[in-house]
N, C-alpha and C positions, 0 to 999 in steps of 0.2 A: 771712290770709296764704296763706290757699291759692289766692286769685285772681292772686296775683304772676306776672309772667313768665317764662318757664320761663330758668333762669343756666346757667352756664357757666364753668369757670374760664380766668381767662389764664393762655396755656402758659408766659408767666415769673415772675409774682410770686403766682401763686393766688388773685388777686382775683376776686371774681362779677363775671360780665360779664350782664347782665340783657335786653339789647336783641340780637334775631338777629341783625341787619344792622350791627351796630356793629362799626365800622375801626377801632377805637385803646383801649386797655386806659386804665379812668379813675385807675385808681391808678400803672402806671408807662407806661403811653402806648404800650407794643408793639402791633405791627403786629397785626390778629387774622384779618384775609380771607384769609391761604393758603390754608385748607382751606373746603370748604362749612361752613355752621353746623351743620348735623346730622351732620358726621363729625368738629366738631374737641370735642364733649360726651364728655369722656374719663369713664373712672368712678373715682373716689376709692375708695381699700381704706378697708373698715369699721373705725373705732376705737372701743374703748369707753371715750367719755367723760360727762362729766357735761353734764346738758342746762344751757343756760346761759337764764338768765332771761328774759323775755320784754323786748322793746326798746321803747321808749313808742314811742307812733305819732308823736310829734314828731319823734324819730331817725332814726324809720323816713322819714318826708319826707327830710329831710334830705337821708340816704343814695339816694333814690330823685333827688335834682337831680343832673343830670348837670355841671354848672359847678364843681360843690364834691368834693373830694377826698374819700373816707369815711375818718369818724375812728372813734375806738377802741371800741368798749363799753363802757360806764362800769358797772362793778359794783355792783348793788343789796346796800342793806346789810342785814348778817348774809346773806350768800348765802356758803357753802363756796367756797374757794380751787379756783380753776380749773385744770384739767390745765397741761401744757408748752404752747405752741404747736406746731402741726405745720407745720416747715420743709417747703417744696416741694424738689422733686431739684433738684441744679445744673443749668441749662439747657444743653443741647448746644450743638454750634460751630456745628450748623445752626441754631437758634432763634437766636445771636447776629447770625450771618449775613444772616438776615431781617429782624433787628432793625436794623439798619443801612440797609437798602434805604429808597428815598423810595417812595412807592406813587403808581399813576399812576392818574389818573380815571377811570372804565369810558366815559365818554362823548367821551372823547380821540380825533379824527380820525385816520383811517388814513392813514399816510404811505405817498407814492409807490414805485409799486415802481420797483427800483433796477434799471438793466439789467446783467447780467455782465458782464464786462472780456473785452475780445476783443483778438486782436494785430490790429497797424495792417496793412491792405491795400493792396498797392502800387496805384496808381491804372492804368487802364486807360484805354487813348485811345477816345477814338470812333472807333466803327467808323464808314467812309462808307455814304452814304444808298443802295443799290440803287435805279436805276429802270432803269424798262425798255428796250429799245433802241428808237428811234425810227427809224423806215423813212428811210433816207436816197432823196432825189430826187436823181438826175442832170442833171449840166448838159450842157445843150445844146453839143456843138460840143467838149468838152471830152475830156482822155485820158482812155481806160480804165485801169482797173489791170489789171496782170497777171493777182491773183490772181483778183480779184468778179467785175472786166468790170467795174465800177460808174467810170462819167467823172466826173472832178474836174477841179479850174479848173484851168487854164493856173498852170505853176510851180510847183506842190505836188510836194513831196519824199517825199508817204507818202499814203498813201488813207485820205481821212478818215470811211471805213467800218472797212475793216479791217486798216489802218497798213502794209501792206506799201510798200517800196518801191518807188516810180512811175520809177526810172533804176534799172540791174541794176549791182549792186557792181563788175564787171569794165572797167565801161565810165568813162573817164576825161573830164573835163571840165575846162574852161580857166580856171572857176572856181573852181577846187580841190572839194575836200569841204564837203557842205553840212549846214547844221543837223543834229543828233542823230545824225550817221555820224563815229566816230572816225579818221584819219587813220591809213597805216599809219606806221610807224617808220622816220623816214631815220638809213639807213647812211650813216656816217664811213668815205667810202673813202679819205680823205687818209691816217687811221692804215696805213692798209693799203698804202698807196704808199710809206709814209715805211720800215716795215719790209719793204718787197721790195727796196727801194734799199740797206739796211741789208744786207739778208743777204746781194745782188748783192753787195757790198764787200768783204763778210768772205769771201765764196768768192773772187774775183778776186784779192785778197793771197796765199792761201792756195795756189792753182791757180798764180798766177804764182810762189810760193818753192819751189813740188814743181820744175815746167816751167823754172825759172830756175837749178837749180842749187844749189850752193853759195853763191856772194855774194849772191843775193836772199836765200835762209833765214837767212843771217845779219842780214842788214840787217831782218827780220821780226823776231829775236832779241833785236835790237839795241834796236829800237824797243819792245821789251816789256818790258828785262830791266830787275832792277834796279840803282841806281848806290848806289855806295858811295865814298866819298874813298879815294884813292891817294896814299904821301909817299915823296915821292922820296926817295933816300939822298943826294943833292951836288948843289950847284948852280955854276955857273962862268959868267963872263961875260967878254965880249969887251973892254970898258973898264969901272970902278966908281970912282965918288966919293968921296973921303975919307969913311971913318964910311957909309959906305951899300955893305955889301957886298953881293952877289944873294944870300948865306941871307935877307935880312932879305924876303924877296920871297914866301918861305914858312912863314914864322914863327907866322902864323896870326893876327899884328896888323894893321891898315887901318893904324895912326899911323908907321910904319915905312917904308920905303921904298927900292928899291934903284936909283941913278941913274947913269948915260950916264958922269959927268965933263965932256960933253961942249954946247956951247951952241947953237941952233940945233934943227931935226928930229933930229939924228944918224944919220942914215941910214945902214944898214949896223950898227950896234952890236946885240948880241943876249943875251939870256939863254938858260939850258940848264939843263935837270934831266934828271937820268937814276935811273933804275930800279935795283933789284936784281935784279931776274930779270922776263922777258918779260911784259908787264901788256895785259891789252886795256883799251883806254882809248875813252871813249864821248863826253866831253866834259870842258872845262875851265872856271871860272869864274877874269874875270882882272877885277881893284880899279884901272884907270888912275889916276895922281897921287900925290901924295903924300898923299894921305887921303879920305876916301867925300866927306869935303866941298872940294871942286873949286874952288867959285865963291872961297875967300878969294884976296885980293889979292899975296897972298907965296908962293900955288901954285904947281906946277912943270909944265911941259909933259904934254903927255899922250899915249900912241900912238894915231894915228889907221888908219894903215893898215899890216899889217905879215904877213910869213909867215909859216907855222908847219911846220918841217923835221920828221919823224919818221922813225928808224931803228929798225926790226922787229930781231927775235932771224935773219934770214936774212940780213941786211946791205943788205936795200932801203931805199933813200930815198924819202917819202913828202911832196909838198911841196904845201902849202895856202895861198890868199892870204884873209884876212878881214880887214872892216873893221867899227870901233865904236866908239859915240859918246863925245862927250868930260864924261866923270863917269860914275861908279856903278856896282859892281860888274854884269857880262855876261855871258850864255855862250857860249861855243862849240865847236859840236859837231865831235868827232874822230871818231871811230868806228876805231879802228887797232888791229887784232891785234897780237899781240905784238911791244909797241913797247917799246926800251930807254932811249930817250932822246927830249926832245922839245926843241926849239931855236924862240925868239921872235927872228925879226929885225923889227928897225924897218926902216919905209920914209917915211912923215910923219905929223907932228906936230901935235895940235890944240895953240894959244896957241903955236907956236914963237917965242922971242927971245934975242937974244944972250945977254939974263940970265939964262935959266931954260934949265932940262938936261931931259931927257925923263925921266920915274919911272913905276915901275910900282910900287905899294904890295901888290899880294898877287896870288898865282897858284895856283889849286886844280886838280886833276886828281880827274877821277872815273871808275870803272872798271865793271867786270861784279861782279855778287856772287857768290859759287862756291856758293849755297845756290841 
């Protein structure tokens, strides 16, 4: 026995481990390579036990195959009763740790190194190739440029040395601008005519109502101000139709209508409204017929051509001749300072006929706004 090889115990079940270079414990199979062989020979504390009999050499084979698990000692008879067993210590959570791991070959190829993670790099263009400058020849017969002196051919826009311009920027040509010289910018002098005409205008009104007085500034006035509807307080007329008296003329309805009596143009017959107190009046809008809709067949005449009398707050007479088409409400412009009344005489008639009487279905007046 003293030839044996030198053991060891395994660091989890305390089996002899007999072989230096042995990987795996033959009683419970842990791992045994973590440490060298000559640093993991721990030293057992001395027990005083009884020496245990000597093991036949059959046994001793036995235990010495590495294929076969070691079994127990079998007690020689009449030999004294053997101590306890001695338990090993619980194994640590690093010895289980290890226990667990697969162990890898020592002859295992080394795997490629791995290159570090870089951020992505924005890509960069080529740069162009430098070459050198090549000695330019002049042509025979050809222009100089301004700046080298170096002649190029006939027609070139730039010196194809040193790209200056071969025609000087000021100088104009029939061909317009040529290649790689941008054009200058054409002015819109039409805008510019349109508002000198415009502002001519607006001073010539303005110069002629200073220079013109009184009735030009008003007729400026007039032409700016705002209108508003004016209602007369009474209306009166010259003849009226049964059922069609002149309020019905400003009632404010087209279906209504105030007539003549009378058959034929009526020439001479007239309506009248008057004011309550002096009104400047700028225009009137008048509804010919007896409704907006003219063309029906049972329609009644309509004025075609007729005066318009006005009488101011000073007691002048004001008298105007206007004419307008036959249907659909019209305007017409008065323009009369304080006017207290305004008088419509007929003179003729569109669709005149025995049967039918002349109607005027509605009459608006419109004045100055005091705002």
């Amino acid at each position: 026995m003293s030839d044996a090889p030198e053991t060891r115990p395994c660091p989890d079940c305390a089996s002899p481990v007999r072989a230096a270079n042995q990987s795996f414990c033959d009683g419970c199979g842990a791992f045994l390579r973590w440490d060298a062989p000559a640093a993991t020979t721990r030293e057992e504390p001395e027990e005083t036990t009884t020496p245990l009999p000597a093991v036949p050499p059959e046994r001793e084979t036995e235990r010495e195959t590495p294929d076969r698990a070691p079994e127990p000692v079998r007690e020689a008879p009449h030999a004294p009763e053997p101590p306890a067993p001695h338990h090993p210590p619980a194994p640590s959570p690093d010895t289980v740790a290890r226990s667990l791991l697969v162990p890898v070959p020592e002859d295992r190829p080394s795997e490629p190194a791995v290159a570090s993670p870089v951020l992505p790099a924005r890509p960069e263009a080529a740069r162009p190739a430098v070459r050198a400058a090549e000695a330019a020849t002049p042509v025979p017969g050809g222009t100089p440029c301004p700046a080298c002196s170096l002649a190029n051919a006939p027609g070139r826009h730039f010196c194809r040395f040193c790209a200056t311009p071969m025609v000087p920027e000021r100088l104009s040509t029939a061909e317009g601008p040529y290649a790689g010289r941008r054009p200058g910018l054409a002015r819109d002098r039409s805008r510019w005519i349109v508002r000198a005409l415009i502002a001519a205008g607006v001073a010539a009104v303005v110069v002629g109502g200073v220079l013109g007085g009184p009735p030009a500034a008003r007729a400026v006035q007039d032409h700016f101000a705002t209108r508003v509807p004016v209602h007369p307080v009474s209306w009166t007329a010259s003849h009226s139709a049964p059922n069609q008296e002149p309020k019905l003329a400003g009632d404010g309805y087209s279906n209504t209508w105030w007539g003549t009596g009378y058959a034929g143009d009526s020439e001479g017959q007239y309506l009248e409204a008057a004011f309550a107190e002096p009104t400047d009046l700028l225009s009137l809008l008048i509804t010919p017929g007896s409704s907006k809709n003219t063309t029906q067949a049972d329609g009644q005449a309509t004025p075609r051509t007729f005066d318009l009398v006005v009488k101011d707050a000073s007691g002048e007479i004001r008298v105007s001749h206007h004419r307008i088409n036959d249907g659909g409400t019209q305007r017409v412009d008065l323009r009369v300072r304080d006017a207290l009344s305004v008088r419509l005489v007929l003179r003729t008639a569109w669709r005149a006929d025995p049967r039918k009487q002349v109607a005027v279905a509605e009459l608006e007046f419109f004045g100055r706004s005091v705002t």
